[in-house]
PyMOL CGO cylinders between C-alpha atoms (Angstrom):
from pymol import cmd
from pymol.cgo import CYLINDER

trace = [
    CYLINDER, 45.67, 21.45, 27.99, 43.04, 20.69, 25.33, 0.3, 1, 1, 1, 1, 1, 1,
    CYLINDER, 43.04, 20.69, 25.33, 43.15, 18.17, 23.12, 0.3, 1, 1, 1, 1, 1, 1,
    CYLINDER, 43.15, 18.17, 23.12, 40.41, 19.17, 20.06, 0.3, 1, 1, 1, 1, 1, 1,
    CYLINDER, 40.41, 19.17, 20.06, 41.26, 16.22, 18.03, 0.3, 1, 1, 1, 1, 1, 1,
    CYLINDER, 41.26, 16.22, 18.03, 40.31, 14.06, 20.63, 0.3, 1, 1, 1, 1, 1, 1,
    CYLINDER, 40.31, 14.06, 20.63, 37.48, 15.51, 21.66, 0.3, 1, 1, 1, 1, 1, 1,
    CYLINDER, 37.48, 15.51, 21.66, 36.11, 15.85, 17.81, 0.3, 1, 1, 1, 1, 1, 1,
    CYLINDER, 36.11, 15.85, 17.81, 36.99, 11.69, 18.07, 0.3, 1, 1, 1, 1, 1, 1,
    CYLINDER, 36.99, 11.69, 18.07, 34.94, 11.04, 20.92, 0.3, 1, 1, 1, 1, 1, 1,
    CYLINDER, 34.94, 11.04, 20.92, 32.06, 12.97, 19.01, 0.3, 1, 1, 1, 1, 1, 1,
    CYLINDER, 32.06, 12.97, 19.01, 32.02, 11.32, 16.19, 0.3, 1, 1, 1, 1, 1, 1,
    CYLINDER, 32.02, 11.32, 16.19, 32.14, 7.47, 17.82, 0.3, 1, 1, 1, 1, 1, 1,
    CYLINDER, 32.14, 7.47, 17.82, 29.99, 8.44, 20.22, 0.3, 1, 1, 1, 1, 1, 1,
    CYLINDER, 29.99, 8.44, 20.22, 27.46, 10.02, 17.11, 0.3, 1, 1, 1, 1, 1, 1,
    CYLINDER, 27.46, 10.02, 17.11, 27.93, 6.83, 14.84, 0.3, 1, 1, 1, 1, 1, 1,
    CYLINDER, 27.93, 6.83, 14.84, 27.25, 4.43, 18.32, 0.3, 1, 1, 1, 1, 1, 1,
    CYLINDER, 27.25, 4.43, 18.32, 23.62, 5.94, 18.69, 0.3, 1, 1, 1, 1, 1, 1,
    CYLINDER, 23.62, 5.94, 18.69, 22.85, 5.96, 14.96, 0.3, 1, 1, 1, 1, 1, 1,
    CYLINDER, 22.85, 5.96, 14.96, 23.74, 2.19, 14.38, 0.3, 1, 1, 1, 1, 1, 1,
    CYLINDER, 23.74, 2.19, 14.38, 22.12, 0.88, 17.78, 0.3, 1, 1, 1, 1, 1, 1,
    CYLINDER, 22.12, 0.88, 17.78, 19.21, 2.57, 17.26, 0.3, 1, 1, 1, 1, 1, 1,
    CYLINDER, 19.21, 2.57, 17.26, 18.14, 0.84, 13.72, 0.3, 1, 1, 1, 1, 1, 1,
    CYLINDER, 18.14, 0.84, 13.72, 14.87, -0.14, 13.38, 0.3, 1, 1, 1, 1, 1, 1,
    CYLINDER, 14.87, -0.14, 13.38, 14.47, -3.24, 11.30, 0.3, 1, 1, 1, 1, 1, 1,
    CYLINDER, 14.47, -3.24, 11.30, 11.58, -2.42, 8.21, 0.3, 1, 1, 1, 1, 1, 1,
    CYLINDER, 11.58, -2.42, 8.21, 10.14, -5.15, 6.29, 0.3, 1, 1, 1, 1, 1, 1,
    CYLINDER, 10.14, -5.15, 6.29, 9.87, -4.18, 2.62, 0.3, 1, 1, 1, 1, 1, 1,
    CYLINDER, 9.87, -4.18, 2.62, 8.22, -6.42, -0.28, 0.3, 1, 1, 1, 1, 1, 1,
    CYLINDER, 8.22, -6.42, -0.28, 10.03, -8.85, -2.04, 0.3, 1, 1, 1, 1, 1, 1,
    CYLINDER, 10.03, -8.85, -2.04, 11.05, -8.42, -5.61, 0.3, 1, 1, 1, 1, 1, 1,
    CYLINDER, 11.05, -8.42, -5.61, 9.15, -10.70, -6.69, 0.3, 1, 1, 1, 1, 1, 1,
    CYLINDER, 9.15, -10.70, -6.69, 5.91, -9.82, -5.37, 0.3, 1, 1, 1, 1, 1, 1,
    CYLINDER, 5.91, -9.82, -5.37, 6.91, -6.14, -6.49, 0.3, 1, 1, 1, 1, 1, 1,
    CYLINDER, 6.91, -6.14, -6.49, 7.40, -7.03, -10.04, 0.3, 1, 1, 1, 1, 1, 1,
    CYLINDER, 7.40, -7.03, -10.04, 4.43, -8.84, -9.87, 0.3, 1, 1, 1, 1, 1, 1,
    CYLINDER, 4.43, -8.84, -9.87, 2.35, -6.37, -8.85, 0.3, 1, 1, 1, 1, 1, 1,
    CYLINDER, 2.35, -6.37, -8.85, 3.95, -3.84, -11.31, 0.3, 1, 1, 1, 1, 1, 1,
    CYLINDER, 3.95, -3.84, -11.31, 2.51, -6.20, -14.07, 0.3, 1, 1, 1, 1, 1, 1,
    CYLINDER, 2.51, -6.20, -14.07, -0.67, -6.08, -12.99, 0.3, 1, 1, 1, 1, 1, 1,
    CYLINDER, -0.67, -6.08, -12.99, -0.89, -2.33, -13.26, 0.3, 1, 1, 1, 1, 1, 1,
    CYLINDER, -0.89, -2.33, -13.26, 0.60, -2.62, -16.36, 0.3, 1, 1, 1, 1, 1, 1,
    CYLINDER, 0.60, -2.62, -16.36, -2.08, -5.23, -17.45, 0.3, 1, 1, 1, 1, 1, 1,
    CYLINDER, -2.08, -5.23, -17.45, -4.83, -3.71, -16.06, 0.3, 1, 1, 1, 1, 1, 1,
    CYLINDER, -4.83, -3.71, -16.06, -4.36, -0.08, -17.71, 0.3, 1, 1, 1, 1, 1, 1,
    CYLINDER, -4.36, -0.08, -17.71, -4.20, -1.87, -21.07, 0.3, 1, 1, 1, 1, 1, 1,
    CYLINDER, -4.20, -1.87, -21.07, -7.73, -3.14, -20.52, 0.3, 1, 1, 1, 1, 1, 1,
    CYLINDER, -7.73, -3.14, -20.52, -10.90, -2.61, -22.19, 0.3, 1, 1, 1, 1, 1, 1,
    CYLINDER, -10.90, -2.61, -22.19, -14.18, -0.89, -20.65, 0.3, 1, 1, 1, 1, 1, 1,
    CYLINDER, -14.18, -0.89, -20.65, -15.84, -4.15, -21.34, 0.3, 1, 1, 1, 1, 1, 1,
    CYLINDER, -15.84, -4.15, -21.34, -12.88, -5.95, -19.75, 0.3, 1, 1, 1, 1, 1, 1,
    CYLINDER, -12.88, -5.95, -19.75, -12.86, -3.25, -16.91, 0.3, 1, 1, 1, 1, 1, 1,
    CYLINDER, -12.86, -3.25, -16.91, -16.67, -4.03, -16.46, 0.3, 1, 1, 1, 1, 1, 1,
    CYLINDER, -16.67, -4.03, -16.46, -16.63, -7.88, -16.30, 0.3, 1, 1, 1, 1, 1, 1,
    CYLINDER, -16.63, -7.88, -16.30, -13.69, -7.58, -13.80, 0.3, 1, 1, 1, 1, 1, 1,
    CYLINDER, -13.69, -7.58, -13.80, -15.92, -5.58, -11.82, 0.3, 1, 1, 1, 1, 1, 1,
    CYLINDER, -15.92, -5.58, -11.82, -18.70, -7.92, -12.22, 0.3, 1, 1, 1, 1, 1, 1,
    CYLINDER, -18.70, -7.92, -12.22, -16.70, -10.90, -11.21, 0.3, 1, 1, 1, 1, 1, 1,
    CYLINDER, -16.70, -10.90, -11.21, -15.21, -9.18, -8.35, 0.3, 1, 1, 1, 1, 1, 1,
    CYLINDER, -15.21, -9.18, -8.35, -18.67, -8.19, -7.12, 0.3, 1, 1, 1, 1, 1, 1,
    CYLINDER, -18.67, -8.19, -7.12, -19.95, -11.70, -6.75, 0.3, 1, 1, 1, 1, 1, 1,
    CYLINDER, -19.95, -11.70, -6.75, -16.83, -13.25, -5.49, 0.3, 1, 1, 1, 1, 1, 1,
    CYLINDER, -16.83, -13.25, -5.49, -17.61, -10.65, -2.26, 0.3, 1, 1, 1, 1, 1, 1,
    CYLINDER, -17.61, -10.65, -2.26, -21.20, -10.90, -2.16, 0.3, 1, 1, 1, 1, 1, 1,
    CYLINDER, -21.20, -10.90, -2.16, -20.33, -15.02, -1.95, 0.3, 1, 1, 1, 1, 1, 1,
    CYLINDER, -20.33, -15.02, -1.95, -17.45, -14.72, 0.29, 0.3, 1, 1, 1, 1, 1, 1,
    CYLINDER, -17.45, -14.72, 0.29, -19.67, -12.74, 2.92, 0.3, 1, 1, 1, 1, 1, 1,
    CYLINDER, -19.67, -12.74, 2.92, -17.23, -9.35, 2.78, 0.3, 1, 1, 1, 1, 1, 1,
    CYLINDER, -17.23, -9.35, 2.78, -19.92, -6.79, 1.71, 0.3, 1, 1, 1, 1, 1, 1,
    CYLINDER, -19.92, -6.79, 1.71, -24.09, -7.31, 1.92, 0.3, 1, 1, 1, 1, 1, 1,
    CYLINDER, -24.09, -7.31, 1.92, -25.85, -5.74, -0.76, 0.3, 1, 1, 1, 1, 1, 1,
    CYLINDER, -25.85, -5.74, -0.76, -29.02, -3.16, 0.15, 0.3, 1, 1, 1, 1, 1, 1,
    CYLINDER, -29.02, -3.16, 0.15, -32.22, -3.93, -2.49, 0.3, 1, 1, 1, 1, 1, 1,
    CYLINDER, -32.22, -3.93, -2.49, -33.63, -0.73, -0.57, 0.3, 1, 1, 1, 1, 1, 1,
    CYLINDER, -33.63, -0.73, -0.57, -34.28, 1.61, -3.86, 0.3, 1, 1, 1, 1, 1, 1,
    CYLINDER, -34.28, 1.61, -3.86, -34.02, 4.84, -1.65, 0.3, 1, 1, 1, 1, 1, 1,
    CYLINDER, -34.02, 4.84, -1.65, -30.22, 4.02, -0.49, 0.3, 1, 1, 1, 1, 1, 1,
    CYLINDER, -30.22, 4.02, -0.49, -29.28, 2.57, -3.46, 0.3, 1, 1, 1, 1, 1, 1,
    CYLINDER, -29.28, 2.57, -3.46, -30.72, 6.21, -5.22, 0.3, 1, 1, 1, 1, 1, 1,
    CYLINDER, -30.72, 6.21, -5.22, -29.15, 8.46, -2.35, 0.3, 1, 1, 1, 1, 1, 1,
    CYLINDER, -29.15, 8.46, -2.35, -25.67, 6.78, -2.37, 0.3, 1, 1, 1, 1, 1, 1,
    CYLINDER, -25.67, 6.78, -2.37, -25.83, 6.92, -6.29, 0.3, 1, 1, 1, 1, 1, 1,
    CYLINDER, -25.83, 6.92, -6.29, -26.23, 10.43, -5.59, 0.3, 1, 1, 1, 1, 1, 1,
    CYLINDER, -26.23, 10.43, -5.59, -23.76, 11.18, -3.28, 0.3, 1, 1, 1, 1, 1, 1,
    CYLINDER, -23.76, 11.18, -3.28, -21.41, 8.98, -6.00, 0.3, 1, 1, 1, 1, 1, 1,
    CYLINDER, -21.41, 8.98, -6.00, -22.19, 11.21, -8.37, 0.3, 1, 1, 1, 1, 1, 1,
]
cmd.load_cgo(trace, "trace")
């Protein structure tokens, strides 16, 4: 004798079992730090080309000091990579 209802039963724990032991924990950003960064898109699209420019500037050095990039002086890089830049 069948029993269908059962059988549809036994499907469906045995379906819901493997989806909810198999969860993968994922680590999103908190909402703060999302809000936060939010603002500074906000800010930083509502800012002059001079702003823009010192920005740049002050970025720039902050590297160059903290050791993360070494600048070339070599005029023929510095003219092919403007080149390829451009």
């Amino acid at each position: 004798m069948k029993r269908p209802f059962l059988n549809i039963i036994i499907s469906i724990t045995v379906a819901l079992t493997i989806i909810f032991n198999n969860v993968q924990v994922s680590y999103a950003l908190p909402w703060v730090e999302l809000f936060l960064r939010g603002m500074q898109v906000i800010q930083i699209s509502n800012i002059s080309d001079q702003q823009e420019v010192e920005y740049g500037q002050q970025m720039r050095q902050q590297l160059i000091r903290g050791g993360r990039i070494k600048v070339y002086e070599n005029k023929n890089v510095n003219n092919y990579v403007n080149e390829i830049g451009q």
